[in-house]
C-alpha positions in Angstrom: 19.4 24.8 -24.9 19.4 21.3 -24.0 21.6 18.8 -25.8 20.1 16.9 -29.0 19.3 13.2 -28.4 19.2 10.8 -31.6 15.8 9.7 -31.9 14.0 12.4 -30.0 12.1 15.7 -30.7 14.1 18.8 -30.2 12.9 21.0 -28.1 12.5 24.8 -28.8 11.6 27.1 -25.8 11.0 30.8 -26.6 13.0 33.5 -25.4 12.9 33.9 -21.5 10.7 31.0 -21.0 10.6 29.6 -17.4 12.7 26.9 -17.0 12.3 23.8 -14.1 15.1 23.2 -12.4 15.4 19.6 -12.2 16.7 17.2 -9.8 16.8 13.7 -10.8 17.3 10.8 -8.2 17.7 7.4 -9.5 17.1 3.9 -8.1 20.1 2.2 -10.2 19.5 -1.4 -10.2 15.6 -0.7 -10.4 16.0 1.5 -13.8 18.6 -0.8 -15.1 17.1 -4.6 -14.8 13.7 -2.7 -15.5 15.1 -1.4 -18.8 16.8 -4.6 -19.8 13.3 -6.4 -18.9 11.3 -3.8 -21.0 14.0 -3.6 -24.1 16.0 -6.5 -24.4 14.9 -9.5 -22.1 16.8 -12.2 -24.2 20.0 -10.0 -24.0 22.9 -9.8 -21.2 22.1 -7.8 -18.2 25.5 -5.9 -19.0 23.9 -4.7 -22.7 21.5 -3.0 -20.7 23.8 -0.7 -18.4 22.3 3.3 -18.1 24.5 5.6 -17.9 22.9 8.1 -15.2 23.7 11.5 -17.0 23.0 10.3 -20.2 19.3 8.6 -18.8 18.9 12.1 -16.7 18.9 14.4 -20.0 17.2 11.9 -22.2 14.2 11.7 -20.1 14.3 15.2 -19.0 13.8 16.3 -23.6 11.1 13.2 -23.5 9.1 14.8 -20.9 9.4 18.2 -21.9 8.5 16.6 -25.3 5.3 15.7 -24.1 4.2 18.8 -22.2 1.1 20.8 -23.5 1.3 24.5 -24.9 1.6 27.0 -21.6 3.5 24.3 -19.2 6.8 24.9 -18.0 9.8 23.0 -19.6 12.8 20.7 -17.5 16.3 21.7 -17.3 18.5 19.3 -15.8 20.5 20.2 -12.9 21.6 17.4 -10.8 21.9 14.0 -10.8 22.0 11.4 -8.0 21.9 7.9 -9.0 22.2 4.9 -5.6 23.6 1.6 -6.2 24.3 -1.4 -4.3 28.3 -2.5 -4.1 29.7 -5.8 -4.3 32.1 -6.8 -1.2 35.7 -6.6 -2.5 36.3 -10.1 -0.7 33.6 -12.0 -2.4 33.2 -10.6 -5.7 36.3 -8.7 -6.6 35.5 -8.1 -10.2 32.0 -7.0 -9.9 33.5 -4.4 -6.7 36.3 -3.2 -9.6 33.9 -2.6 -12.5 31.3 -0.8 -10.1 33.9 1.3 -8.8 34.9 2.3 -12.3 31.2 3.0 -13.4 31.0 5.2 -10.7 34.2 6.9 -11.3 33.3 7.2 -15.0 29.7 8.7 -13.8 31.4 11.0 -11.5 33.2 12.7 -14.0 30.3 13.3 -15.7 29.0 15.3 -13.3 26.8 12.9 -11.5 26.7 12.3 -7.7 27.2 8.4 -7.0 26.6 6.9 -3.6 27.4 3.6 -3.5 26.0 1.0 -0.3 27.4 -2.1 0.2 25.4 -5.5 -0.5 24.1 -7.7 2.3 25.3 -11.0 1.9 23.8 -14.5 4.0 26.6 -17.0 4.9 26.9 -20.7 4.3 26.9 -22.6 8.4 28.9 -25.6 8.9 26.9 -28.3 10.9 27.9 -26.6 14.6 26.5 -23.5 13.2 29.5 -21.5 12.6 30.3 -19.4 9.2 32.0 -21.6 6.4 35.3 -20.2 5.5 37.2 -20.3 2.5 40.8 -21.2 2.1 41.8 -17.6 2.9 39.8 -18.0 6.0 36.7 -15.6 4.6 33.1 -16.8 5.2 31.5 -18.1 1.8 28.7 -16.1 0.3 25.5 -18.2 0.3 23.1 -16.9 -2.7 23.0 -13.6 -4.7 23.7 -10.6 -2.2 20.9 -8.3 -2.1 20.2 -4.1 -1.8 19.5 -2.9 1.6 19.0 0.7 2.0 18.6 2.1 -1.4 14.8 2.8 -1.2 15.6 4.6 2.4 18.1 7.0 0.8 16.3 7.3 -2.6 13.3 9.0 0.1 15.7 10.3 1.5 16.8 12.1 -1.1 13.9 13.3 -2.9 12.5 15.1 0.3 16.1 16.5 0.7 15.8 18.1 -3.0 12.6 19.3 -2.8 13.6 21.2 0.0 16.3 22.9 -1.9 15.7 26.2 -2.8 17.8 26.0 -6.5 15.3 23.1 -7.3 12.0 23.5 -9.0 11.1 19.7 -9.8 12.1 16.7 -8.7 12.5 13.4 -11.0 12.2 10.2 -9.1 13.3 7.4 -11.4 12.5 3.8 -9.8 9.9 1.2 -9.3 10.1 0.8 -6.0 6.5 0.9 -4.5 8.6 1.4 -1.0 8.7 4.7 -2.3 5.5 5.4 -2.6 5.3 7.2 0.6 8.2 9.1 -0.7 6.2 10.7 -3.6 3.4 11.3 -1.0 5.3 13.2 1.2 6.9 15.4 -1.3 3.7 16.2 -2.6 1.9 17.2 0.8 4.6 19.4 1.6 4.3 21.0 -2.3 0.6 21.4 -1.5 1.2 22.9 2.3 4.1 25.7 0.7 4.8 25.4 -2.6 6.9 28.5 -2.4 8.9 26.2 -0.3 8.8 22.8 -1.5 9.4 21.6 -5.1 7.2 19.6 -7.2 7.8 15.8 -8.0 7.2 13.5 -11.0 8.2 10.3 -12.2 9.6 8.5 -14.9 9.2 4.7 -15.9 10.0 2.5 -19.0 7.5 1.6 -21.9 7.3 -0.4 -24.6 4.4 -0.7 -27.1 5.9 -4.0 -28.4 6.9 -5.3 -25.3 5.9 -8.4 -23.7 6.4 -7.2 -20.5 5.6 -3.4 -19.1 6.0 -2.2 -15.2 4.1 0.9 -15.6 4.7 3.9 -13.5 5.1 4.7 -9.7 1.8 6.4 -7.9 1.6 8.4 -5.2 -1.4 7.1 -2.7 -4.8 8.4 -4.1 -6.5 10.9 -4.6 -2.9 12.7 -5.2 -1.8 12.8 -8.8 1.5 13.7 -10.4 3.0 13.5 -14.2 4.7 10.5 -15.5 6.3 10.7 -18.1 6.7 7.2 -20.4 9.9 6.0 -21.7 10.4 4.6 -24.7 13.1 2.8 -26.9 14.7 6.0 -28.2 15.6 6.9 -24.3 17.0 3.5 -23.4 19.0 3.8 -26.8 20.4 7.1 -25.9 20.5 6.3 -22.0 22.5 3.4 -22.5 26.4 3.2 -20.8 28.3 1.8 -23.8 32.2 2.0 -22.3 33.4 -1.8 -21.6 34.0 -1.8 -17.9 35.8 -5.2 -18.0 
């Protein structure tokens, strides 16, 4: 039986019922500052931190929450979450507390890859990188994620491939990935003894000022969605202090 979640239906699955089993791939950064947009925009980024296990399970009992009488239920079974890594050399602190989020997540049983952040330079008048006293070039705005949507694609073509997955969870925003949730779902329809099937996930908010909706594949296909609410983010949240 799935673990309880405070706030959410239990879920009660008859003897021998068929089970999905479920991959879940995660956009970090996308579900995180969407969450914190969604639940608590006048809040610190940090309050908002998911904890990808935690999110994984929660979402998995809210979707099979929502299923109608005769459809199959979600077991979780893995969990890959891709986030972007601060450069030791120009944010030390922010490389640390990553590192130990993804240690901590690890242990959980999640798989963590981690890409490093792609970071502009400040140019000196003859056009050469700035350096700093320890003679390392100075950072020039907010680094930025390059990559993630790539392996997050990646990723969920790789799972559905599996033969020990059923269903495949894609949890981002990202309308890169779009052709992602396409793809999947051409090779479901061309041999679905082969291919898993693949859903989404997205945050949602009655009350909110602010909604993203979910992820579409390219019309006419059509796959589930299943909403989010506050109850998820409450129990998805990562409430160890990293600092």
């Amino acid at each position: 039986m799935l673990p309880a979640v405070s706030g959410l239906a239990g879920i009660f699955l008859p003897r021998g019922a068929a089970m999905l089993r479920t991959s879940v791939v995660i956009d970090y950064q996308n579900v995180h500052l969407t969450a914190h947009d969604v639940f608590n925009p006048g809040g610190n980024r940090h309050d908002s931190l998911i904890h990808p296990m935690q999110f994984a399970k929660s979402a998995i009992i809210e979707r099979n929450a929502r299923q109608r009488a005769g459809f199959p239920h979600a077991v979780c079974e893995r969990v890959t979450v891709f986030r972007g890594l601060h450069h030791v050399d120009h944010d030390w602190e922010q490389n640390r507390r990553c590192r130990d989020q993804a240690t901590e997540w690890t242990n959980d049983g999640v798989h963590v890859e981690l890409r490093d952040l792609k970071y502009r330079f400040q140019r000196g008048a003859d056009g050469r990188p700035v350096l700093d006293i320890n003679g390392k070039k100075v950072p020039e705005g907010r680094p930025v994620e390059k990559g993630i949507d790539v392996l997050c694609a990646l990723a969920c073509v790789r799972e559905a491939a599996r033969p020990d997955v059923d269903l495949v969870i894609l949890a981002s925003r990202d309308t890169d990935l779009v052709p992602a949730l396409d793809e999947v779902y051409d090779f479901r329809g061309a041999d679905p003894a082969r291919y898993a099937r693949i859903e989404t996930v997205a945050w949602f908010d009655s009350g909110a000022a602010r909604n993203f909706g979910s992820l579409r594949p390219t019309a006419p296909r059509k796959i589930w969605n299943t909403n989010l609410g506050r109850a998820v983010f409450d129990a998805s949240l990562d409430r160890k202090d990293y600092r």
